[in-house]
GULUM-72619 format. One line per 5 residues: number of its first residue (from 1); for each residue y, z negated, x negated of N, C-alpha, C, CB. Coordinates in pm, 1 decimal. Glycine has a CB too. Layout:
N
NUM	Y,Z,X,Y,Z,X,Y,Z,X,Y,Z,X ~ ...;
//
This chain:
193
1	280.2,-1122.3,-1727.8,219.7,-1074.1,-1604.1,289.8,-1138.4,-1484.7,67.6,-1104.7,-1601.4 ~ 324.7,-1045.1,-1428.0,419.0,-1130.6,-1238.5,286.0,-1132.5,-1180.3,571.3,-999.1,-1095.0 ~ 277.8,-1277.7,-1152.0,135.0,-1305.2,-1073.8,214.6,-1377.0,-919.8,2.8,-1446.4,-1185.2 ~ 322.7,-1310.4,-859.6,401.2,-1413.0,-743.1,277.7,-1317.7,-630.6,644.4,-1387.6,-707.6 ~ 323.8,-1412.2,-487.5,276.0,-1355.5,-378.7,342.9,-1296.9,-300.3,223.9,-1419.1,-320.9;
6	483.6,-1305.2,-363.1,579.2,-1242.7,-271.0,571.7,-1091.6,-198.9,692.4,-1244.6,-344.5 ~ 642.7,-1067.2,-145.6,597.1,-941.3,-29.2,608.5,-810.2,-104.0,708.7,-928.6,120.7 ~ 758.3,-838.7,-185.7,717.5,-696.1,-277.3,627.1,-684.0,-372.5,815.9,-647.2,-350.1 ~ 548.3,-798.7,-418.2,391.6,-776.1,-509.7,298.0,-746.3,-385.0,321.0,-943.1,-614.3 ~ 290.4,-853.8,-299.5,151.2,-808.3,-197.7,146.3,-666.4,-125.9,139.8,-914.5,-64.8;
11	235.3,-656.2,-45.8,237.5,-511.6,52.9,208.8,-401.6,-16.1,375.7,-473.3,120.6 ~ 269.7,-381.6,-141.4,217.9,-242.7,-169.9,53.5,-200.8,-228.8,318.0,-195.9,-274.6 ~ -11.0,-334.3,-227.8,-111.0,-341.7,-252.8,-283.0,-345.4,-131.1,-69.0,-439.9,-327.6 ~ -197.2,-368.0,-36.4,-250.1,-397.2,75.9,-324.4,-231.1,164.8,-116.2,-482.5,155.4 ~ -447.7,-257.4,147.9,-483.4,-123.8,163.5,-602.1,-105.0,306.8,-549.5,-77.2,6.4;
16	-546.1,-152.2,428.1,-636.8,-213.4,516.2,-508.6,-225.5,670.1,-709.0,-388.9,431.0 ~ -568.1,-336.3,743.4,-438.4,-353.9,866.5,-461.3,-494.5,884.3,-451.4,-258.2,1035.3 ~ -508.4,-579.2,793.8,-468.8,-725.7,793.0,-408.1,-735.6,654.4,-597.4,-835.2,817.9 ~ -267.1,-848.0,715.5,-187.2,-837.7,613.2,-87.1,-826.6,653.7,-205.0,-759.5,534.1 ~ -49.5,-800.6,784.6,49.6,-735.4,813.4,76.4,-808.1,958.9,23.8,-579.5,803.3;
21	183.7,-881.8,1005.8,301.5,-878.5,950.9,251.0,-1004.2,792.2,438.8,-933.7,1090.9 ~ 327.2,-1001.4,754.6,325.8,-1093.5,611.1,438.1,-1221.5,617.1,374.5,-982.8,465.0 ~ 411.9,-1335.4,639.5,529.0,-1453.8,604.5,481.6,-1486.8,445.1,517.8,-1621.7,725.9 ~ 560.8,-1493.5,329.2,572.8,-1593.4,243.2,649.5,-1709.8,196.1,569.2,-1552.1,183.3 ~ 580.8,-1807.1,140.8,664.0,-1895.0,109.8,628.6,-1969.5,-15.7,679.7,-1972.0,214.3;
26	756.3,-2034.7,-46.5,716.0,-2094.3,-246.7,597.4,-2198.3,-180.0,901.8,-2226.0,-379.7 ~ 630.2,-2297.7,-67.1,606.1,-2442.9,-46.9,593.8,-2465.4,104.3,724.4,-2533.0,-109.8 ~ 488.7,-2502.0,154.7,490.5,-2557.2,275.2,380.9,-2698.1,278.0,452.9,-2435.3,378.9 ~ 380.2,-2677.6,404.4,254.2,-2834.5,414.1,153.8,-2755.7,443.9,268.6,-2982.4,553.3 ~ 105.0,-2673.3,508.5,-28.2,-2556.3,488.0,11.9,-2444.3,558.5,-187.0,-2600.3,552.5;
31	-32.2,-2382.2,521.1,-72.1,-2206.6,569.4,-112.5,-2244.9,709.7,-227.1,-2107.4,470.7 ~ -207.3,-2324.2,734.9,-238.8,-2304.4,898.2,-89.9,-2292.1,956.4,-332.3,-2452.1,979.0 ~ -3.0,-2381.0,963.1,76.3,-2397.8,1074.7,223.8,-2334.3,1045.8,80.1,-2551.0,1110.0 ~ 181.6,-2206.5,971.2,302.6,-2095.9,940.6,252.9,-1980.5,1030.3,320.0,-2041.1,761.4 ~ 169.1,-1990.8,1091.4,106.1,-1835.8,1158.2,145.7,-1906.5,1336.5,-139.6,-1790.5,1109.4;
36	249.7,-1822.1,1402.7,289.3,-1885.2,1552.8,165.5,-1833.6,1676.5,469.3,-1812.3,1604.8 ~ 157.0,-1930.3,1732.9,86.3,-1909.9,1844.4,74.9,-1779.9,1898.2,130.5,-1983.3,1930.9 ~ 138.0,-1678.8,1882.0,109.0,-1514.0,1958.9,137.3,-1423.7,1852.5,219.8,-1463.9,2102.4 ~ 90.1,-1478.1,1679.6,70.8,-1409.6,1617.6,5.5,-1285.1,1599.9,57.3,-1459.5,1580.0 ~ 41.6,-1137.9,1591.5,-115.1,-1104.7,1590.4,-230.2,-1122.3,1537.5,-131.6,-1028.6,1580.0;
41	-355.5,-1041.4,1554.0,-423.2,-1000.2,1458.2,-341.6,-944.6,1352.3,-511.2,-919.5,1502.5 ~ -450.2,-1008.5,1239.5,-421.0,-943.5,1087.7,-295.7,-1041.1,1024.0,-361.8,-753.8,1099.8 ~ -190.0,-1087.0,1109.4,-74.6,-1202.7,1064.4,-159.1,-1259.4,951.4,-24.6,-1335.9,1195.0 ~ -63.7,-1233.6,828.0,-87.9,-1341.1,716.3,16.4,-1433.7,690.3,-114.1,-1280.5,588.4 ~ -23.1,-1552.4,629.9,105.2,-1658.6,559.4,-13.2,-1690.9,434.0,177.8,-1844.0,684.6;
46	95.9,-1696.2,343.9,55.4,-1739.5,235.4,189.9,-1838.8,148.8,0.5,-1604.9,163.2 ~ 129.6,-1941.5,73.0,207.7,-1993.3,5.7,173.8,-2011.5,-176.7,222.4,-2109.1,84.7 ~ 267.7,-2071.7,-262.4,257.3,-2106.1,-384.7,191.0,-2248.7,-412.2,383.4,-2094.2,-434.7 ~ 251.6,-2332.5,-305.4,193.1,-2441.3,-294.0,233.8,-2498.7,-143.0,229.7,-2526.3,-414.6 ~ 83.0,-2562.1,-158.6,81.8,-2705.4,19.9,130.2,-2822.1,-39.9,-116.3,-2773.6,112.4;
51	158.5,-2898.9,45.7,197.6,-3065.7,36.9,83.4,-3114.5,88.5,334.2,-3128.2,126.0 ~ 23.6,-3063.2,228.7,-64.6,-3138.0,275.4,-197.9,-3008.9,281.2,-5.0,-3216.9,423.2 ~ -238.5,-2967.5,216.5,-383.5,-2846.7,233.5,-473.7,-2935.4,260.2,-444.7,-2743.7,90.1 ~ -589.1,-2850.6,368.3,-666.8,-2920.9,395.6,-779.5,-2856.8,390.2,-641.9,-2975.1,489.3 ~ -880.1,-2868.6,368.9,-1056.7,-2846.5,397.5,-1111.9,-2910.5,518.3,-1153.4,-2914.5,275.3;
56	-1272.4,-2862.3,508.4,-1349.3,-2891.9,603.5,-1339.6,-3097.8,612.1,-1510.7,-2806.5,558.9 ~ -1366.8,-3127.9,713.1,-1379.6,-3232.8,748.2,-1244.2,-3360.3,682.8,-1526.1,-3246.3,711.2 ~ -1124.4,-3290.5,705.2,-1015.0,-3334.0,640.8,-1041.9,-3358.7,512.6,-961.5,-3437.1,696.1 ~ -1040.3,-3306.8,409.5,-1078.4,-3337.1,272.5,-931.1,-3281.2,245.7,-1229.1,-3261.0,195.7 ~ -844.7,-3270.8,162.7,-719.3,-3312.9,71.1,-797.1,-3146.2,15.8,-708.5,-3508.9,-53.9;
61	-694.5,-3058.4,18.9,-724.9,-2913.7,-80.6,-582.1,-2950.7,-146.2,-742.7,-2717.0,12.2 ~ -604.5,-2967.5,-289.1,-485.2,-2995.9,-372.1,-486.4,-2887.3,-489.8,-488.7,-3153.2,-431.0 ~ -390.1,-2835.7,-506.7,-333.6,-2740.2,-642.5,-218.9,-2770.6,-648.7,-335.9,-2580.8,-642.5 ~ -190.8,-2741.3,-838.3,-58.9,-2702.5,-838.4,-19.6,-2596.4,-842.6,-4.4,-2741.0,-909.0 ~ 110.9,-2625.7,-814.8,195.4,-2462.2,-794.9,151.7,-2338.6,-825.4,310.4,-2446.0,-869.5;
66	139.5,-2272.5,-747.9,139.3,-2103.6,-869.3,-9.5,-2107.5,-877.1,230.2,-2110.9,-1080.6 ~ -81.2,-2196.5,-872.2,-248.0,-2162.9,-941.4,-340.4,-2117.7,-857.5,-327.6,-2287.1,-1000.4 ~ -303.2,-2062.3,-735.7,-425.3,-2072.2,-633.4,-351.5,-1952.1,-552.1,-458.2,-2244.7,-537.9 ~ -483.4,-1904.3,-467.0,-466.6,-1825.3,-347.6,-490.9,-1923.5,-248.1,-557.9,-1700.8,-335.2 ~ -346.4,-1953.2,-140.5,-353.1,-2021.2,-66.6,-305.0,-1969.7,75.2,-304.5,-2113.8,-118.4;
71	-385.4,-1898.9,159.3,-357.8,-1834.3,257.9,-401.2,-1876.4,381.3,-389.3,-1730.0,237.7 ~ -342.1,-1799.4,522.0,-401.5,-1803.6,659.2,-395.0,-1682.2,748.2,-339.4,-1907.7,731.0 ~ -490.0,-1638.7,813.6,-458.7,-1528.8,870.2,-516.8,-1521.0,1016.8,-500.8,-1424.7,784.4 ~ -444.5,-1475.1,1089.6,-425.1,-1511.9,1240.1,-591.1,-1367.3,1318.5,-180.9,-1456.7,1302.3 ~ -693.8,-1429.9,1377.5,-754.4,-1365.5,1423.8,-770.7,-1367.7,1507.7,-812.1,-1353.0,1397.9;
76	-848.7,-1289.7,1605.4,-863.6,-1308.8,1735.8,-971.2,-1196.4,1748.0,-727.0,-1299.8,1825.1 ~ -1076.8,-1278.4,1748.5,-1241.9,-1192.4,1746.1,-1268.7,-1192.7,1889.4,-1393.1,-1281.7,1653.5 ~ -1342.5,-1078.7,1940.2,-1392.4,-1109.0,2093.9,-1562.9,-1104.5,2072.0,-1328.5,-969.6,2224.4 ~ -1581.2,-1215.0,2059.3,-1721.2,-1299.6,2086.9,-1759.4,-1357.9,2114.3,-1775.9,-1332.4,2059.1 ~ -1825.8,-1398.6,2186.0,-1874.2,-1559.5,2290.2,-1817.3,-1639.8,2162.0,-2101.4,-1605.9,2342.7;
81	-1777.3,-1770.0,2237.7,-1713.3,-1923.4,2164.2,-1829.8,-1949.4,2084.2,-1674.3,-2076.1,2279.5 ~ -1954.4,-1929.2,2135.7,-2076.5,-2025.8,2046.6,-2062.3,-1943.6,1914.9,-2270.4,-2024.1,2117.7 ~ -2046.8,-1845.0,1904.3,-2090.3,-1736.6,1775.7,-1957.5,-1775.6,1664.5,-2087.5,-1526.2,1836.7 ~ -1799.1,-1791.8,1723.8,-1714.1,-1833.1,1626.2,-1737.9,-1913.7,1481.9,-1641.9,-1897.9,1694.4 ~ -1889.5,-1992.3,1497.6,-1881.9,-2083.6,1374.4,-1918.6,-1977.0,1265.9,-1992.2,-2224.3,1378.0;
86	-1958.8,-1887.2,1316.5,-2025.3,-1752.8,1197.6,-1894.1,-1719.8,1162.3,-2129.3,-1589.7,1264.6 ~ -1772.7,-1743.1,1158.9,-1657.8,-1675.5,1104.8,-1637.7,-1783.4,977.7,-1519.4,-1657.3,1223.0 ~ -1678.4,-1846.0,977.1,-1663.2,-1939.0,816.6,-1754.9,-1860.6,757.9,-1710.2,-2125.2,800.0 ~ -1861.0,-1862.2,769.1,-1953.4,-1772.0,645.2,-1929.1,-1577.9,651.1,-2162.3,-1811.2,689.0 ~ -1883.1,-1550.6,744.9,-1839.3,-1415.8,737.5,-1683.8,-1424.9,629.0,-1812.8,-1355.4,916.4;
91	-1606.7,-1496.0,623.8,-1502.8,-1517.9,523.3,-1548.8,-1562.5,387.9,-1410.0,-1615.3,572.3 ~ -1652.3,-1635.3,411.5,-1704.6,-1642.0,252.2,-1767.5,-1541.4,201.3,-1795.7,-1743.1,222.4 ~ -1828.6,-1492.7,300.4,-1876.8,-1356.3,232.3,-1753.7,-1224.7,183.3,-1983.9,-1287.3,354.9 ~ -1652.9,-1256.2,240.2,-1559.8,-1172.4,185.3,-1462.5,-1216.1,94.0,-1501.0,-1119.5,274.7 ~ -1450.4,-1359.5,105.1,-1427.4,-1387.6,-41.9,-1485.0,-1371.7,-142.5,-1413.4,-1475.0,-63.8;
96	-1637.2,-1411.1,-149.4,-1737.0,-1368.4,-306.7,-1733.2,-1250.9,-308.1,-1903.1,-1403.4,-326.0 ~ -1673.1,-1169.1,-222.2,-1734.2,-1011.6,-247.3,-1585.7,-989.1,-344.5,-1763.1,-878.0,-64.7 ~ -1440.5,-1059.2,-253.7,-1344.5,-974.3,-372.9,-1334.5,-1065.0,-520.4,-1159.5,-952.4,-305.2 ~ -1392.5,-1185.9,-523.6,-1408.4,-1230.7,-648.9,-1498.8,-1170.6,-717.8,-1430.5,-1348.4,-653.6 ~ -1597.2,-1063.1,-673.1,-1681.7,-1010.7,-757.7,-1645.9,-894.0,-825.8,-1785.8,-992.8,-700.6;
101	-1546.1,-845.8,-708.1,-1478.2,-715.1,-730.4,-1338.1,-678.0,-875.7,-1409.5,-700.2,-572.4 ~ -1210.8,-822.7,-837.5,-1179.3,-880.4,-906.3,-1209.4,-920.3,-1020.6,-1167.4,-924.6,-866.2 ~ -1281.2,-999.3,-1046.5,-1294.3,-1104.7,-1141.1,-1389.8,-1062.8,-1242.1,-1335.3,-1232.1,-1078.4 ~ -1523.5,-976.4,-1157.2,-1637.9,-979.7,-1217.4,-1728.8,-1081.1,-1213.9,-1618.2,-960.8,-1319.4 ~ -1746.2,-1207.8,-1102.8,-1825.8,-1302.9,-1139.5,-1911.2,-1301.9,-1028.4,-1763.4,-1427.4,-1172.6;
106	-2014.7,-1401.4,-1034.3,-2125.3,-1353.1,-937.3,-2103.6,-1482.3,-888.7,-2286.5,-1299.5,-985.6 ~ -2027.2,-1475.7,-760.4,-2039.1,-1622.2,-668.7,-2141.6,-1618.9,-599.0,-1929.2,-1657.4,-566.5 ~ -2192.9,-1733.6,-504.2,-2279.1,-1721.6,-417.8,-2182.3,-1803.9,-266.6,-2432.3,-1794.8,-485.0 ~ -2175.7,-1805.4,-161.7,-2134.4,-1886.5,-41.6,-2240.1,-1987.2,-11.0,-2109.9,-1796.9,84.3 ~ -2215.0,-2113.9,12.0,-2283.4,-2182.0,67.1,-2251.2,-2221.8,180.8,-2307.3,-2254.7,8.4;
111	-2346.9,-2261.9,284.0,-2299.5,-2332.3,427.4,-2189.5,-2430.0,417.8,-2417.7,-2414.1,496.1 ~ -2073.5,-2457.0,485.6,-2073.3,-2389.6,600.2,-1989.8,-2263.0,552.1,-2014.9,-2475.4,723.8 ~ -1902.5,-2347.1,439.2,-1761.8,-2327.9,409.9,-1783.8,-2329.7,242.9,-1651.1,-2456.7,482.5 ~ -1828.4,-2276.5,177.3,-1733.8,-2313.5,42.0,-1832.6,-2167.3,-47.1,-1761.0,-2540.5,-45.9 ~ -1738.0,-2102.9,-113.2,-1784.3,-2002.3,-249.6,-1818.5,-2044.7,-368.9,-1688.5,-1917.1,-294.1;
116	-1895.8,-2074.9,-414.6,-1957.9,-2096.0,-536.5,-1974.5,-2053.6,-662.4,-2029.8,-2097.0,-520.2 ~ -1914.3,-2051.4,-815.8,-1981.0,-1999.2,-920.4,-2052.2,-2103.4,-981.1,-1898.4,-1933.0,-1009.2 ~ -2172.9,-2062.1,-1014.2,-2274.8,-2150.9,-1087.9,-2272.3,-2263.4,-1032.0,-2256.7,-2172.6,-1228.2 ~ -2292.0,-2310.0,-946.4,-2297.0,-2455.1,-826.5,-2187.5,-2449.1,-817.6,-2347.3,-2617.7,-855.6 ~ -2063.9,-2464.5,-884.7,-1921.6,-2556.3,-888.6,-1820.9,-2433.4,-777.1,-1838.3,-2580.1,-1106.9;
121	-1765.7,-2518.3,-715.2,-1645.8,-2479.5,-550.0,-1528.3,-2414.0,-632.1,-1559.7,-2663.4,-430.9 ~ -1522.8,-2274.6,-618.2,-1390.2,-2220.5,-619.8,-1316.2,-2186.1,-525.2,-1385.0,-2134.8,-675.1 ~ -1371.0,-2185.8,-402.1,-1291.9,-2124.7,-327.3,-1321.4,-2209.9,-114.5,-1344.0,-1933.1,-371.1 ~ -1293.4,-2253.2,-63.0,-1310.1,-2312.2,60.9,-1263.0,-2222.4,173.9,-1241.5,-2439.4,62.8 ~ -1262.0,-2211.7,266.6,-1284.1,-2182.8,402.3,-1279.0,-2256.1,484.9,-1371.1,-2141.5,426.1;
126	-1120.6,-2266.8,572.7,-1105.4,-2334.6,710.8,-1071.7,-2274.5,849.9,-1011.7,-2420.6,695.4 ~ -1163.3,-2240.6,893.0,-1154.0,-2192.7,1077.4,-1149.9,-2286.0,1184.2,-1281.0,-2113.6,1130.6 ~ -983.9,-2285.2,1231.9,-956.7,-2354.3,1354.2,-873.1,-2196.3,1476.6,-824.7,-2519.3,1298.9 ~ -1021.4,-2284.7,1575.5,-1003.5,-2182.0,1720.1,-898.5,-2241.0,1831.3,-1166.3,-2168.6,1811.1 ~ -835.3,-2193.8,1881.1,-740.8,-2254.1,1959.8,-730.3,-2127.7,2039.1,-606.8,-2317.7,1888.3;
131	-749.6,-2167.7,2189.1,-661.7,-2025.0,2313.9,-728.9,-1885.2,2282.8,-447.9,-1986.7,2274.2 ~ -813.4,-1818.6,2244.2,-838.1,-1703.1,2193.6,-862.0,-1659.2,2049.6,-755.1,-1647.5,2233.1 ~ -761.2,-1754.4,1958.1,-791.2,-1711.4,1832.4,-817.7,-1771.0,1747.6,-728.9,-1659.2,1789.7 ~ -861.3,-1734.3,1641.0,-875.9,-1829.1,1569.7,-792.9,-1815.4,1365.2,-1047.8,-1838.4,1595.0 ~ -738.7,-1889.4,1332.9,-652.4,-1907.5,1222.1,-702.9,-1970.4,1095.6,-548.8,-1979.9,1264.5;
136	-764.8,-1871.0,1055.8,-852.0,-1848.3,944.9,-797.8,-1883.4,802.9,-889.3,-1709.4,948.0 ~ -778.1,-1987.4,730.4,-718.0,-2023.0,593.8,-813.9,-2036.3,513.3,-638.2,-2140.4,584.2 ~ -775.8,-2006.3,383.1,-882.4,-1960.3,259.4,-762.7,-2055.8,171.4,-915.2,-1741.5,209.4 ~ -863.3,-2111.9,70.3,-768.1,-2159.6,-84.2,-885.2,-2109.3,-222.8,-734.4,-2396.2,-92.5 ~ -873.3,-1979.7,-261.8,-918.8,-1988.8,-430.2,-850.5,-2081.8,-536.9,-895.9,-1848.4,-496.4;
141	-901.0,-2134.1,-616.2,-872.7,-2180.0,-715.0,-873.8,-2071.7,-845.3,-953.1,-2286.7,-718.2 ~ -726.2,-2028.6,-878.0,-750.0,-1932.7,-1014.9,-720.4,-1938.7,-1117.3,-717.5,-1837.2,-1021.6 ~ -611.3,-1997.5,-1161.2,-520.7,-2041.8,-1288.0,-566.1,-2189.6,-1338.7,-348.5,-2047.3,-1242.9 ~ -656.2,-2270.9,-1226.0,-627.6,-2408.0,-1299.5,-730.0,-2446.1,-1387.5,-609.8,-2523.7,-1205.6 ~ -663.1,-2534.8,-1482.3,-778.6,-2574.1,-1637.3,-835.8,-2668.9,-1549.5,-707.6,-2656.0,-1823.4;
146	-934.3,-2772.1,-1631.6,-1037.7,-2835.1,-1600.2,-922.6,-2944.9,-1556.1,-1162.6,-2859.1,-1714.5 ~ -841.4,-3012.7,-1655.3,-779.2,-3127.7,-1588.9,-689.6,-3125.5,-1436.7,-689.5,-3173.8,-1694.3 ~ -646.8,-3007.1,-1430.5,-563.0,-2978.5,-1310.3,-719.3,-2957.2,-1155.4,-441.7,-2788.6,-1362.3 ~ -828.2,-2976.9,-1228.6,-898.8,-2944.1,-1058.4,-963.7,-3099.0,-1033.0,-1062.2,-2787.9,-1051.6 ~ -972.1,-3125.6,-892.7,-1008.6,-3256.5,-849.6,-1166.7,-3301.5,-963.7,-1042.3,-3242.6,-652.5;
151	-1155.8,-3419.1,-961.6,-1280.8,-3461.8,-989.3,-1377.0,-3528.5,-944.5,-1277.9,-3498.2,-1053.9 ~ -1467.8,-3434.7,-865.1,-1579.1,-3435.6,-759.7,-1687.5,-3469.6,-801.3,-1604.9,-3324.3,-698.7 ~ -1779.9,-3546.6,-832.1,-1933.6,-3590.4,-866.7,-2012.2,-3494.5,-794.7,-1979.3,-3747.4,-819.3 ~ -1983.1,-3486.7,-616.8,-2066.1,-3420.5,-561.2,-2028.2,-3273.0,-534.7,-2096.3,-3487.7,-458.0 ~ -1887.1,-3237.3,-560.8,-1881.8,-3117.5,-522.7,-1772.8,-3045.9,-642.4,-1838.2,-3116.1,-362.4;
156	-1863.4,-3035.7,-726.7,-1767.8,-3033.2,-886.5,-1646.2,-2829.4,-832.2,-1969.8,-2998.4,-1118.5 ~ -1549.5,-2878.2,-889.9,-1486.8,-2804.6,-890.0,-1455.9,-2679.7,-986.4,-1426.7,-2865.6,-870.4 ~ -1427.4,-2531.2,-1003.1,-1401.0,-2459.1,-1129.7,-1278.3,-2341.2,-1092.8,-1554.9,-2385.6,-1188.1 ~ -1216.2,-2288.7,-1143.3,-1139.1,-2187.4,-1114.7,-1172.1,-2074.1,-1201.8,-1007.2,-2224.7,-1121.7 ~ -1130.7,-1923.2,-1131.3,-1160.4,-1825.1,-1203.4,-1121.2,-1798.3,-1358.8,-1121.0,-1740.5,-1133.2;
161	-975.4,-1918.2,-1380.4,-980.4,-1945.3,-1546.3,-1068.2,-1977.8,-1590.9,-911.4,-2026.6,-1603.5 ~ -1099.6,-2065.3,-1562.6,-1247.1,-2137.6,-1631.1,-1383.2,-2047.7,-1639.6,-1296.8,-2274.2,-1530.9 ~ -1396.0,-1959.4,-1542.6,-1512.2,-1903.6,-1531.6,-1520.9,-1760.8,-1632.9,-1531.4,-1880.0,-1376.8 ~ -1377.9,-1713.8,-1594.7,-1336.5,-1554.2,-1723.2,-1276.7,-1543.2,-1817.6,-1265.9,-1447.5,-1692.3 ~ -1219.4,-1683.0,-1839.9,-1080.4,-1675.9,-1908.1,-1013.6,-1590.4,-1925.1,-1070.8,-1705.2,-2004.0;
166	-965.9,-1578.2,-1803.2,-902.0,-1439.3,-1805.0,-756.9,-1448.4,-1694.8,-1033.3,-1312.9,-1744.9 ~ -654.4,-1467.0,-1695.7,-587.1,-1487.5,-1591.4,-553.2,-1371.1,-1444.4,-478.8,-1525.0,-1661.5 ~ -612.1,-1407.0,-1370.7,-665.1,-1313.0,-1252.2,-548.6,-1275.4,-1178.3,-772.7,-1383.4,-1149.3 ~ -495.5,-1158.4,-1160.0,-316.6,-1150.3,-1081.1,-420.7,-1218.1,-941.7,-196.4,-915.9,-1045.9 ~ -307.0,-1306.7,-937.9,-346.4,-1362.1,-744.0,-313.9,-1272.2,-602.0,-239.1,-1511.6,-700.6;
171	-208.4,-1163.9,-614.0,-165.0,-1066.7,-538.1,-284.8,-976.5,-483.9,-66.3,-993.5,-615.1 ~ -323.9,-951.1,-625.9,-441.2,-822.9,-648.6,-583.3,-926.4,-536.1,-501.4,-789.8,-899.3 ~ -598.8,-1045.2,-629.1,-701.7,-1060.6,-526.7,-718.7,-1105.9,-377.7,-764.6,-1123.9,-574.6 ~ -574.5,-1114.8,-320.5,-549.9,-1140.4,-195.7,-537.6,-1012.1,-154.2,-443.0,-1227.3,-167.4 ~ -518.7,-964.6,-181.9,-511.3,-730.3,-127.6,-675.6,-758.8,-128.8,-425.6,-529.9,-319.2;
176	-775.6,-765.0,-185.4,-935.5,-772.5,-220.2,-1001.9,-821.8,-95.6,-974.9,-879.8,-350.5 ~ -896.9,-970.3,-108.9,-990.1,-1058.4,6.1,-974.4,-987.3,137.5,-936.3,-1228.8,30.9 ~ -853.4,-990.0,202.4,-765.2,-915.2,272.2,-896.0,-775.6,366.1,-628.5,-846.8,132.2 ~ -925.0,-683.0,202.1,-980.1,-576.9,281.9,-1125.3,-618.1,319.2,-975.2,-438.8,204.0 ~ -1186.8,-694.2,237.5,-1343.3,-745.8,242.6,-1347.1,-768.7,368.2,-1393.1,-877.2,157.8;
181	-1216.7,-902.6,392.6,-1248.1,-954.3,522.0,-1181.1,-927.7,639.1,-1246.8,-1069.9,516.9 ~ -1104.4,-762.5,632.1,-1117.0,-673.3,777.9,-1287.0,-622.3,815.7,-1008.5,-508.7,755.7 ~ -1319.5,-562.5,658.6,-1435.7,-470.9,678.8,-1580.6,-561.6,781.1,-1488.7,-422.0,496.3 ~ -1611.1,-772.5,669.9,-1649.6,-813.0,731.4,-1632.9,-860.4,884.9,-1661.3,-850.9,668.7 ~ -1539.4,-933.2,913.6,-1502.1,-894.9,1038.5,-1492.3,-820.5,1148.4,-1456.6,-896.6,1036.0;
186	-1473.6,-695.9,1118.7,-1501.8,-577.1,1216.6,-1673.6,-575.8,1260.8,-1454.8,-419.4,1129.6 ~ -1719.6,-546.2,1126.4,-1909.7,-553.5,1138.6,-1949.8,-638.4,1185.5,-2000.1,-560.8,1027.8 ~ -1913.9,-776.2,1177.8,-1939.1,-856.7,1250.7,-1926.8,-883.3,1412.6,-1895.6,-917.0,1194.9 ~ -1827.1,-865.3,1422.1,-1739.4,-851.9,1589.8,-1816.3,-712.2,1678.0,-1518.3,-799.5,1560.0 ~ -1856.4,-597.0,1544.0,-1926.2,-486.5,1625.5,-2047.3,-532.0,1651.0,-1938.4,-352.0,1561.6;
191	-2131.2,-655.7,1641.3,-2261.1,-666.5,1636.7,-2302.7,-767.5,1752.6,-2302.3,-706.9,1497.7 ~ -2137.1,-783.6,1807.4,-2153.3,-845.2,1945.7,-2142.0,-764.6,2033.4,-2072.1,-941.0,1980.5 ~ -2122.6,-616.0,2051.6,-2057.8,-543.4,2166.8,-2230.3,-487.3,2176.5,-1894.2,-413.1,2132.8;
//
């Protein structure tokens, strides 16, 4: 199975108007700081692997290579500043929706930031606003076994291997997330006008 993220797996899969333009790369230090300041809307970067990924409240988002959906995508919502924190749980909601779609599993989102199967974190959510927009990065966890995911007491970790055994193309579910979270987004942004 070609499970790459590269542009000729993603684009033709991409069935929506985020996504587009598309940067990939094998390796960077994160997805946030591949998307340029007058990116548009919809700008994605995605990589194979971070050096430095990060989560909410600087927490270390670590995978290896190849095992994860590790993306960022450049937005720019027009809604009062106070309402922006609702764009972390509007992305989780469109992440559990294409892991449900995908995968078949029944996540749940919890505040502020993180997707859930059966308590355990597959998937995180980081929204940083700057000038107008804001640069929306997601990391699923999909390929990795139990020894390859951090070991959290309080915030136990699982990947969609673990949950289906089933190896999930990562392309397919970034085309998923991708459309969930134009559709959420739009509904959302329409519920300010």
């Amino acid at each position: 199975m070609d499970d790459s993220l590269d542009p000729e797996t993603l684009l033709p899969l991409l069935r929506g108007r985020f996504g587009r333009p598309y940067t990939y790369v094998e390796r960077c230090e994160s997805t946030q700081r591949l998307l340029a300041d007058d990116a548009p809307e919809g700008a994605l970067a995605a990589a194979d692997e971070q050096t430095a990924g990060r989560g909410r409240l600087g927490r270390d988002w670590v995978a290896p290579p190849g095992s994860s959906v590790l993306a960022s995508i450049a937005l720019h919502p027009h809604v009062p500043t106070a309402g922006l924190a609702e764009l972390s749980l509007v992305a989780g909601r469109a992440v559990a929706q294409a892991l449900a779609d995908v995968a078949g599993v029944v996540p749940e989102v919890k505040w502020p930031n993180d997707v859930l199967i059966d308590g355990r974190k597959v998937a995180g959510i980081l929204a940083e606003a700057r000038e107008g927009r804001v640069v929306l990065g997601f990391g699923i966890n999909v390929h990795q076994t139990e020894d390859e995911l951090p070991q959290r007491a309080q915030h136990p970790a699982t990947s969609l291997l673990l949950e289906t055994d089933r190896r999930i193309p990562r392309a397919e579910l970034l085309a998923a997330v991708l459309l969930h979270l134009e559709r959420e987004h739009d509904a959302w942004v329409g519920g300010y006008r």
